[in-house]
Structure formats: structure tokens, C-alpha cells
C-alpha positions as CSV (number, residue, x, y, z in Angstrom):
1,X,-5.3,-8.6,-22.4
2,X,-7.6,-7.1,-20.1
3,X,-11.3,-6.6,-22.2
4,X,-12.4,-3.2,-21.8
5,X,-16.3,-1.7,-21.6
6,X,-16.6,1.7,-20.5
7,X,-13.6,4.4,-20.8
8,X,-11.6,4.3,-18.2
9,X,-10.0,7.8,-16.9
10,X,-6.4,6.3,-17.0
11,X,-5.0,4.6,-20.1
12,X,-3.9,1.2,-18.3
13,X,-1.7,-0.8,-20.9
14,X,-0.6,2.2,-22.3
15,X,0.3,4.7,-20.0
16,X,2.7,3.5,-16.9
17,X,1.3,4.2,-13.7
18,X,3.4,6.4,-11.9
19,X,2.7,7.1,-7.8
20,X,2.9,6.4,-4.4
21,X,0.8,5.5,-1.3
22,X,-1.1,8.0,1.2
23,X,-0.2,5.6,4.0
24,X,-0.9,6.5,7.5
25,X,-3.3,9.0,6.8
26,X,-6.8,7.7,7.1
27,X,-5.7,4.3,8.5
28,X,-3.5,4.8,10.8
29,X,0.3,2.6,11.6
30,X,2.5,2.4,14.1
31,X,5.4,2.7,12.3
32,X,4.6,5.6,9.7
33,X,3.5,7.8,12.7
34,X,4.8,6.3,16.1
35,X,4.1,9.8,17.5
36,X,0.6,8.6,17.6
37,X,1.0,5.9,19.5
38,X,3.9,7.1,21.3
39,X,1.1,8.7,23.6
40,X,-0.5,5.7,24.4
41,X,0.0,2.9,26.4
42,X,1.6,-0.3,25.1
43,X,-1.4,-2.4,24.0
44,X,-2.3,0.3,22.0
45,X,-1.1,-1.5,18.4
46,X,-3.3,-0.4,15.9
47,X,-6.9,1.5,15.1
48,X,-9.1,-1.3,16.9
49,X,-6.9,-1.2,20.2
50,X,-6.9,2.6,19.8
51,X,-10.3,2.7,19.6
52,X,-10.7,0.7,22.3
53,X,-8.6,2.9,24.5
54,X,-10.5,6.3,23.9
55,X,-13.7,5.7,22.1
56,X,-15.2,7.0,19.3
57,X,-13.7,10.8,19.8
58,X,-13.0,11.7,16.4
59,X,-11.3,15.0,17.7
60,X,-8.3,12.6,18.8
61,X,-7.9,12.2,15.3
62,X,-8.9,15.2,13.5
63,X,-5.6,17.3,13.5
64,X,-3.8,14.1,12.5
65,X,-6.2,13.7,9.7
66,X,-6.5,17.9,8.9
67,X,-2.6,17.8,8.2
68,X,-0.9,14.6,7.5
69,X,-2.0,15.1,3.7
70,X,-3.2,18.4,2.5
71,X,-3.0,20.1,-1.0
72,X,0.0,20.5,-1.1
73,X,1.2,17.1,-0.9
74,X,-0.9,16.8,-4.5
75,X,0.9,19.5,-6.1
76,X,4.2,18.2,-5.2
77,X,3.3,14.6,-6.3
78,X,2.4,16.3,-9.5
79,X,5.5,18.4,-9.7
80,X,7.7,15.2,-9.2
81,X,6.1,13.3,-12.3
82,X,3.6,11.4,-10.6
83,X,0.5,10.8,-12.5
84,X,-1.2,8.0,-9.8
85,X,-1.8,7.6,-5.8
86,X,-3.8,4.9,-3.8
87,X,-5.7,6.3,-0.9
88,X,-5.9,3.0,1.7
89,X,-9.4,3.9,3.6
90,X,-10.5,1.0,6.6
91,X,-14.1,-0.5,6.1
92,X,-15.1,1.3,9.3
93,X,-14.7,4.9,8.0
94,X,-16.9,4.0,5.2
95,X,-20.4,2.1,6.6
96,X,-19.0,2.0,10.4
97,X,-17.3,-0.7,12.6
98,X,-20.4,-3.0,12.7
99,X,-19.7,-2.4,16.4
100,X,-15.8,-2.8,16.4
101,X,-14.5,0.0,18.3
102,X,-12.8,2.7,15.5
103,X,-13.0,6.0,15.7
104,X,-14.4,7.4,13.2
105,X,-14.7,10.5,10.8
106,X,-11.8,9.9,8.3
107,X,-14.3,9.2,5.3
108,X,-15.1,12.7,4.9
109,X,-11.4,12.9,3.8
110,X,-11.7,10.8,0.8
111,X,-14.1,13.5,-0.5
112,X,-11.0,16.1,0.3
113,X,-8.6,13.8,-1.8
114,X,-10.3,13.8,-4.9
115,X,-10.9,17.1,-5.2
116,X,-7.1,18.2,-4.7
117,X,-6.3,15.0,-6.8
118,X,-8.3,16.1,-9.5
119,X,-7.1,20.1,-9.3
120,X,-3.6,18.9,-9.6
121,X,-3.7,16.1,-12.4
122,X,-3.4,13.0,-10.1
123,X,-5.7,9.9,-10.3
124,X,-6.8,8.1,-7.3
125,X,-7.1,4.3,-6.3
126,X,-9.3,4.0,-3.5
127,X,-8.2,1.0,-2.1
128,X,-10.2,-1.2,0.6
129,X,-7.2,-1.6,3.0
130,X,-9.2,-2.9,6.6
131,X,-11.9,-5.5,5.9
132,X,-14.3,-6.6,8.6
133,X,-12.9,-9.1,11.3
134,X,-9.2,-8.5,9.6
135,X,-8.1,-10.3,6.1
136,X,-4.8,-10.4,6.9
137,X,-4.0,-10.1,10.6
138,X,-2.0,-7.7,9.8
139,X,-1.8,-4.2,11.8
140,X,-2.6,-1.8,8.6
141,X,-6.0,-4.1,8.2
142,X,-6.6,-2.1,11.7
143,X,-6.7,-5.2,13.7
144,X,-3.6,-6.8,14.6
145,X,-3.5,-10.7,15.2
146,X,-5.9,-13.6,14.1
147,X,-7.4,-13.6,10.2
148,X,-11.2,-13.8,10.4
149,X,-12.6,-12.5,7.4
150,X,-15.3,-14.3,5.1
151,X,-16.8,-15.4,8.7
152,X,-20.0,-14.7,9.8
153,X,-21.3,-11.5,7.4
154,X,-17.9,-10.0,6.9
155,X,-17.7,-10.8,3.3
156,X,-21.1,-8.9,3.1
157,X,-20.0,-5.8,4.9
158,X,-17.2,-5.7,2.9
159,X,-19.4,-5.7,-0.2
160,X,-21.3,-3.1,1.2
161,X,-18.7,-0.6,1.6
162,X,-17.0,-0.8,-1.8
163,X,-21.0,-0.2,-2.7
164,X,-20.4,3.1,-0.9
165,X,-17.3,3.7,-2.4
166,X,-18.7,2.7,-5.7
167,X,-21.8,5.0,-5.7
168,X,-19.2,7.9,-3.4
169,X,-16.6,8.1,-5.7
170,X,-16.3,5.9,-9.0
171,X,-18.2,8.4,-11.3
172,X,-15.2,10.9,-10.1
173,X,-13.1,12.1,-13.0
174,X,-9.9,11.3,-10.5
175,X,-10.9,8.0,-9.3
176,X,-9.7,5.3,-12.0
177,X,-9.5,2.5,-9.9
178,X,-11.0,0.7,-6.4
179,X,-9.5,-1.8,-4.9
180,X,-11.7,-4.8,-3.5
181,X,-9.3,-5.3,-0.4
182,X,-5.8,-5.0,0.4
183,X,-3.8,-8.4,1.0
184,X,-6.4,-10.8,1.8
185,X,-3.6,-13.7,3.6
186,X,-4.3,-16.6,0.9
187,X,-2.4,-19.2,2.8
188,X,-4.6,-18.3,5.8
189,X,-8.0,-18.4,3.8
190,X,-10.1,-20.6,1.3
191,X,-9.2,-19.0,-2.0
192,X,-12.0,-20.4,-3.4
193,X,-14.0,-18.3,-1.4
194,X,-11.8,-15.6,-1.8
195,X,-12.3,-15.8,-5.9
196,X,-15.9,-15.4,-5.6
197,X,-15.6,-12.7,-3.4
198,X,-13.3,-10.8,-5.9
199,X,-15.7,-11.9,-8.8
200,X,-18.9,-10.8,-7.0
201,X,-17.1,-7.7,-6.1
202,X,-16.0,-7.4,-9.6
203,X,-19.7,-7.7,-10.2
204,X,-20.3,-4.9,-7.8
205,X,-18.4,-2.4,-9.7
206,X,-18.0,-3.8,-13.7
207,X,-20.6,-1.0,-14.7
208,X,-18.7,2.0,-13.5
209,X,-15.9,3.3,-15.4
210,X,-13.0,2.1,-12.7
211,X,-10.2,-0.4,-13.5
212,X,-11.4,-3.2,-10.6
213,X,-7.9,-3.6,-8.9
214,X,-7.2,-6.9,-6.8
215,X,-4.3,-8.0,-4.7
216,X,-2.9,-11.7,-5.5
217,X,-3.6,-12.3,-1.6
218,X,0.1,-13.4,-1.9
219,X,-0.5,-16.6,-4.1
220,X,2.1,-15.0,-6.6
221,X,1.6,-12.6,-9.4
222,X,1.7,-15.4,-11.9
223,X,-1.2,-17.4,-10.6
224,X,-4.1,-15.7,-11.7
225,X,-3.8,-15.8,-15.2
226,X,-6.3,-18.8,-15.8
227,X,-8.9,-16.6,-13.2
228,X,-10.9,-13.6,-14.5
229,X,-12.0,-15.2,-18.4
230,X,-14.8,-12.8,-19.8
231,X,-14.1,-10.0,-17.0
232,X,-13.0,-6.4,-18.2
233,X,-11.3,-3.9,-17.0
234,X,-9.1,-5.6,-14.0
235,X,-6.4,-4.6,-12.9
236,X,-3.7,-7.5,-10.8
237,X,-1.9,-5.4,-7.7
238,X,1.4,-7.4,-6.2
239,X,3.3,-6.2,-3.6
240,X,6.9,-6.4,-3.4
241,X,9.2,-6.5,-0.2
242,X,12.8,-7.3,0.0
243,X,12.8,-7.3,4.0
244,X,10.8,-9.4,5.6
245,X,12.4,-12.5,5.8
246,X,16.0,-13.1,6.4
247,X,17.3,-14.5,3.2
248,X,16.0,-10.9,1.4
249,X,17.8,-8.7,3.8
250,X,21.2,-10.9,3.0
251,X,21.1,-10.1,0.1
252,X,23.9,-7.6,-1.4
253,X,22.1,-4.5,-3.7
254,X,23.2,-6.3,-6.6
255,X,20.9,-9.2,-5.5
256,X,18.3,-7.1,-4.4
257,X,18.8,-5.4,-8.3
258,X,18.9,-8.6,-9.6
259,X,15.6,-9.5,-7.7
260,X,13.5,-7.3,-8.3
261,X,14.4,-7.2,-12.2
262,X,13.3,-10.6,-12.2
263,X,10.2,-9.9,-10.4
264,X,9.8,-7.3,-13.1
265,X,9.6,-10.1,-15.7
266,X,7.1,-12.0,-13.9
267,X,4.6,-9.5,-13.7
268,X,5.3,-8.3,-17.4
269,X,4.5,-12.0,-18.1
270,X,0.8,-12.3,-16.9
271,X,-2.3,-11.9,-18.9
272,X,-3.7,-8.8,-16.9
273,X,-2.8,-5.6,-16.3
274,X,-0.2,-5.6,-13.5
275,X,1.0,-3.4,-11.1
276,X,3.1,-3.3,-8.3
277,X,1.5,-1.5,-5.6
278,X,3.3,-1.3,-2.7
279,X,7.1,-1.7,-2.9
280,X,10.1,0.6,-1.2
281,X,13.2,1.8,-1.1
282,X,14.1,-0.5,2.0
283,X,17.0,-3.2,1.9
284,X,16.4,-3.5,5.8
285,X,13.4,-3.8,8.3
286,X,15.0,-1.1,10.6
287,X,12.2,0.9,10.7
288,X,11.2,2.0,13.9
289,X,8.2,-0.5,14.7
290,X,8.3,-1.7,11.1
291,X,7.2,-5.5,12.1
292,X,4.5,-4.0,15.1
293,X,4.8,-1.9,17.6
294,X,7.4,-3.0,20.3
295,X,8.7,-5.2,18.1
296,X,12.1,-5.5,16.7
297,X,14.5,-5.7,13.5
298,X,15.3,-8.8,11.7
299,X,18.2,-7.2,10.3
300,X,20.2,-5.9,13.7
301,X,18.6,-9.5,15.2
302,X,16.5,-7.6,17.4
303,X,13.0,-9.4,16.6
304,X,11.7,-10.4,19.4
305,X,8.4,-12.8,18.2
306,X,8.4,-15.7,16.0
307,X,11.6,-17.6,16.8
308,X,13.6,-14.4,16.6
309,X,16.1,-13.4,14.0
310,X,20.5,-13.3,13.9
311,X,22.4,-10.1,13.5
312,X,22.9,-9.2,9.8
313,X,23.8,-5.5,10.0
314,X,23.2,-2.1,12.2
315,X,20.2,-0.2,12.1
316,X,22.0,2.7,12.7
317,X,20.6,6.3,10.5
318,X,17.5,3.5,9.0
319,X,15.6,3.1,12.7
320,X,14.8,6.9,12.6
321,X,16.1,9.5,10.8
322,X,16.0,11.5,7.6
323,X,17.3,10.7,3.8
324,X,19.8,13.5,4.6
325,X,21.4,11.8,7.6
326,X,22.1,8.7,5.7
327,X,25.5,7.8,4.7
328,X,26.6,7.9,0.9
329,X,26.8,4.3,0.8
330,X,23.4,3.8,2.1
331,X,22.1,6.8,0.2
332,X,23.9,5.2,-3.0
333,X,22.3,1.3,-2.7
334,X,19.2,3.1,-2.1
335,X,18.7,5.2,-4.8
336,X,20.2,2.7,-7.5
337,X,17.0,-0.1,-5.9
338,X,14.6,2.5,-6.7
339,X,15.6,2.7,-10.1
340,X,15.8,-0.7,-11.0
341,X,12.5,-1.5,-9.6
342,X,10.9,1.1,-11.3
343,X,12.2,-0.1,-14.6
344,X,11.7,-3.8,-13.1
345,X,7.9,-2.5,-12.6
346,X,7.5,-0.8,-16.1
347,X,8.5,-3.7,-17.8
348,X,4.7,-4.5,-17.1
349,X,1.9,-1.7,-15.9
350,X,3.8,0.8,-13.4
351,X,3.8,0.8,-9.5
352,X,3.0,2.9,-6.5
353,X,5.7,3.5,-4.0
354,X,4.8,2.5,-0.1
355,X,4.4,5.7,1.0
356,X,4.2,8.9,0.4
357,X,5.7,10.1,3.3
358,X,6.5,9.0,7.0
359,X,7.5,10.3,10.6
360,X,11.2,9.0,10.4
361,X,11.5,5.8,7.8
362,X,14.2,7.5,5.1
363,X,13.8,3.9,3.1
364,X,10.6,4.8,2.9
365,X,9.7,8.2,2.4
366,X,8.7,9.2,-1.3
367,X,8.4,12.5,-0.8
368,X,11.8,12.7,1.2
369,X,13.8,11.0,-1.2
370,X,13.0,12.9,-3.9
371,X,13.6,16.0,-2.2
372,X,17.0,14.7,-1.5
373,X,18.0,13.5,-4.7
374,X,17.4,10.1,-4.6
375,X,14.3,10.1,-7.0
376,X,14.8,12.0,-10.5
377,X,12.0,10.4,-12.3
378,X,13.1,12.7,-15.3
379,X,16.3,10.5,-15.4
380,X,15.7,7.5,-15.2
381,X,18.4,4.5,-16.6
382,X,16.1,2.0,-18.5
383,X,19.3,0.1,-18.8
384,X,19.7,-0.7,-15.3
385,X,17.7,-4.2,-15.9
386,X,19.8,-5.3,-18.4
């Protein structure tokens, strides 16, 4: 088990971490507010390419910023059971883009969020979700397309703003964990390098009193267990999906049950604490702009990159729309995936529900489903796993 030095502000091992994501609030994605990019023109894909488009105007930005998550979000995460959220933040807000063209200003926000988190009982991962010159190539790393990070000083800058973070924020009484960077793409890097970054980083941070969270950079949650020996205080984040490859969304919802009770038992097996930090509702990639802007479903065979994809289903009430407009079927599969993942995921350290809230993605929309009914976290069957 995980060695501990300083008290840490959440009991990790002992309590189950309980919360959900602040997605698409300080960096921004296509899909959890397309009314952002709805506005711009088609090569705007994600906060470098919007950047690019209209500068460094942070008044583009600020009423998006000044409303997508206010105090009251934090009293209704609190009112719902939640004990835990992780506040993604790009590199760029933190020390500046180094050049890159982000807008920026949404750093002053963190400062916002753990005040209301602390006034309302919540504690905060600040996770590193954009790293310089993209870790993942992903859209939510800010820059969509090719994986350079660890070139040239990126690793450096990278260091430099969890140093930020770190001296910011980790003395906070509702900051309990930071996050060295979100999904580094392992089979896209040398994960050599990308253990000494994480130990160096570790090194960064092993003196405050924050659970140093990192992301298995998708080499599977089982394969760290020989890494970390005399470290303390880490914390192992997986992600779990069931959409994003075509045998997942074949599945039936007693396979995806079946699934993710399994997964469950993997992560309950490592030698670190363990949680599942981003995971869904979703059994489909409908999702308006789910996969990238302008790009298509999997599941209704409208992907239009990568070789394409064969009809499995309709998108229909899942590409947009609200929990309440979804049928009782869908409404049904949905809610009985929630709860066997969060069982699956309490069989180890807890989880944190991809996101919070959304523009028009019911699968994916915490604060929605529970509003509808979907999410009773007062009721939950611990049975449902078997």
C-alpha cells in the first residue's frame, strides 16, 4: 500500500472518492460546449486553433468562464453525495503558452474553485490536462493532432507549471490531490521517459500534503505495480471508456455490466491507490462531436476518419438532447451502467464521473442525471457486481 508522510486532507484507502469532472470549463471541448465553436469557422477544433483564430482576447472567453461553473454547481455536488471533483486546467493558463497561441485568463478561476470547494465540503484534484506540444494528440490536451511532448523543453515547462500549482494551491485545505498530466499516449511515447518525468514530478510535489495522482498513459491499470517502490502518497488514475472502439459499443448492457465489474477487479488488484477518473454513463459515441469536431459516430457508422466505422445502432435522443428526452429503455441501460461501475470502481479507491455537466450529451451529464433520477447515490445496489 501506498506509504504515507504528511496528512493528507482526504483519507485515500479509507474513504471512497466520490465526484465528477469540471470538464469544459477552463479547457475548453468541442463536444461539451459546441456552442462555442458553433461560432467559428470549421478549423476551429480546439483552444490552440481558437487561439489562433482571435488572439489572446480573454473577454471571448470570460462569460463562458464567469458561468459555466459557479457556486452553485459546488453545493449541488455536495447535496448529491459527492465528496471529490478534478478541475482539468491547460499548462497555458498556468505559466503561459510559451508562445502557442491560447487565450488566456482561466487561471484566476482555479483560485474561484477552491474557495467554493472548500465552503461546500468538496475536495479538489487539480489535474494538468494540456501539457506543452500535446501528450496525447488529443483535442482536450488543447492541441489536436500529432503527440510532441518530452521534445525540446516541454517536459520542463510542464514541471514548471505543476511548480505553480504546487506553490498556488497544494497547501489549500480543498486541494488533496494534483495531477502530473492527463493521458500522456504511452504507445506514442518512450515510457521510460515518461517514468522519470512522473518520478521527478513526484519529486516536485512529495513534500506537500497532496496525494500525487498519475494517469497509466493507457499501459493498463495493472502495469505499474512494480514502478513507484519507496514513493508515498500516489495515487494510480485509469480511465474507463466503453465507446470508442467498435467491439465496446456491440456490446449488450449486460456486457458492458459485465465489463466494467471486471475492470473493477483489476484496479482493486494493484498495489496503489486506484481510481477511476474519468468514466460515463455512455454505451454509445453519439455525442454530438464526441470523436472531434466534424466528425462522426462509430455507433450510427457515421465516422468519417480512420477507415470509418459500420452501422450498429441510431443515435437518435443520444446526439443532443436531454436525460428527460431519452426513452425508458435507454434511460433504464443507463442508469443500471452507472451503478455497476460505481460498485465496479469502489471495489478499489472510488471514481470521478466525466463530467459534471455538458451542452446536450445526456450519457454524460452528472449533474442531469441525477436531477432526473438516474443517479441516487443514497441507493446504491452493492450487489449489482455479483
Amino acid at each position: 500500500m501506498s506509504k504515507v508522510r504528511r496528512d493528507l486532507k482526504f483519507g485515500f484507502g479509507s474513504e471512497k472518492v466520490r465526484g465528477v469532472n469540471l470538464g469544459g470549463w477552463l479547457v475548453l471541448e468541442p463536444w461539451i460546449t459546441p456552442s462555442i465553436f458553433e461560432a467559428t469557422p470549421d478549423n476551429v477544433v480546439d483552444e490552440y486553433t481558437y487561439g489562433a483564430e482571435y488572439g489572446w482576447d480573454t473577454d471571448r472567453l470570460r462569460d463562458h468562464w464567469n458561468t459555466w461553473i459557479t457556486e452553485d454547481d459546488f453545493a449541488e455536488m455536495k447535496s448529491a453525495g459527492l465528496n471529490f471533483a478534478r478541475l482539468p486546467i491547460g499548462y497555458w493558463s498556468v505559466i503561459g503558452g510559451n508562445g502557442a497561441p491560447y487565450v488566456y485568463g482561466a487561471y484566476d478561476y482555479v483560485g474561484k474553485a477552491v474557495g467554493w470547494a472548500e465552503a461546500h465540503g468538496i475536495q479538489l484534484m487539480l489535474d494538468l490536462h494540456g501539457a506543452p506540444r500535446s501528450q496525447n494528440g488529443f483535442d482536450n490536451s488543447g492541441q489536436l493532432g500529432e503527440v510532441h511532448w518530452t521534445e525540446a523543453d516541454s517536459i520542463d515547462l510542464t514541471r514548471k507549471a505543476l511548480g505553480k500549482i504546487r506553490d498556488d494551491f497544494a497547501d489549500h485545505p480543498s486541494v488533496s490531490a494534483i495531477e502530473l498530466v492527463n493521458e500522456p499516449l504511452g504507445p506514442a511515447l518512450n515510457m521510460d521517459t515518461v517514468r522519470q518525468f512522473y518520478m521527478d514530478g513526484w519529486g516536485d510535489l512529495k513534500d506537500s500534503n497532496v496525494a500525487v495522482t498519475f494517469h497509466d498513459a493507457f499501459e493498463g491499470v495493472t502495469s505499474w505495480d512494480s514502478w513507484g517502490s519507496g514513493m508515498w502518497n500516489l495515487l494510480l488514475d485509469t480511465h474507463h471508456y466503453e465507446v470508442f472502439d467498435s467491439g465496446a459499443l456491440q456490446l449488450s448492457i449486460d456486457g458492458h455490466v459485465s465489463t466494467a465489474c471486471g475492470f473493477g477487479s483489476q484496479m482493486a488488484s494493484t498495489n496503489k491507490w486506484t481510481i477511476a477518473g474519468e468514466w460515463s454513463g455512455a454505451q454509445t459515441d453519439c455525442a454530438k462531436w464526441l470523436n472531434g469536431r466534424g466528425i462522426g459516430a462509430r455507433y450510427d457508422g457515421t465516422f468519417n476518419k480512420a477507415g470509418g466505422s459500420s452501422y450498429i445502432g441510431s443515435c437518435d435522443g443520444k446526439y443532443s438532447g436531454s436525460v428527460a428526452d431519452l426513452g425508458d429503455a435507454d434511460k433504464q441501460n443507463i442508469k443500471r451502467f452507472i451503478e455497476a461501475q460505481i460498485v465496479a470502481f469502489e471495489k478499489a479507491d472510488g471514481w470521478i464521473f466525466w463530467t459534471w455537466k455538458n451542452e446536450g450529451a445526456p450519457e454524460w451529464h452528472f449533474q442531469d442525471l441525477i436531477r432526473e433520477g438516474l443517479v441516487n447515490l443514497g441507493s446504491i445496489n452493492y450487489g449489482v457486481c455479483g
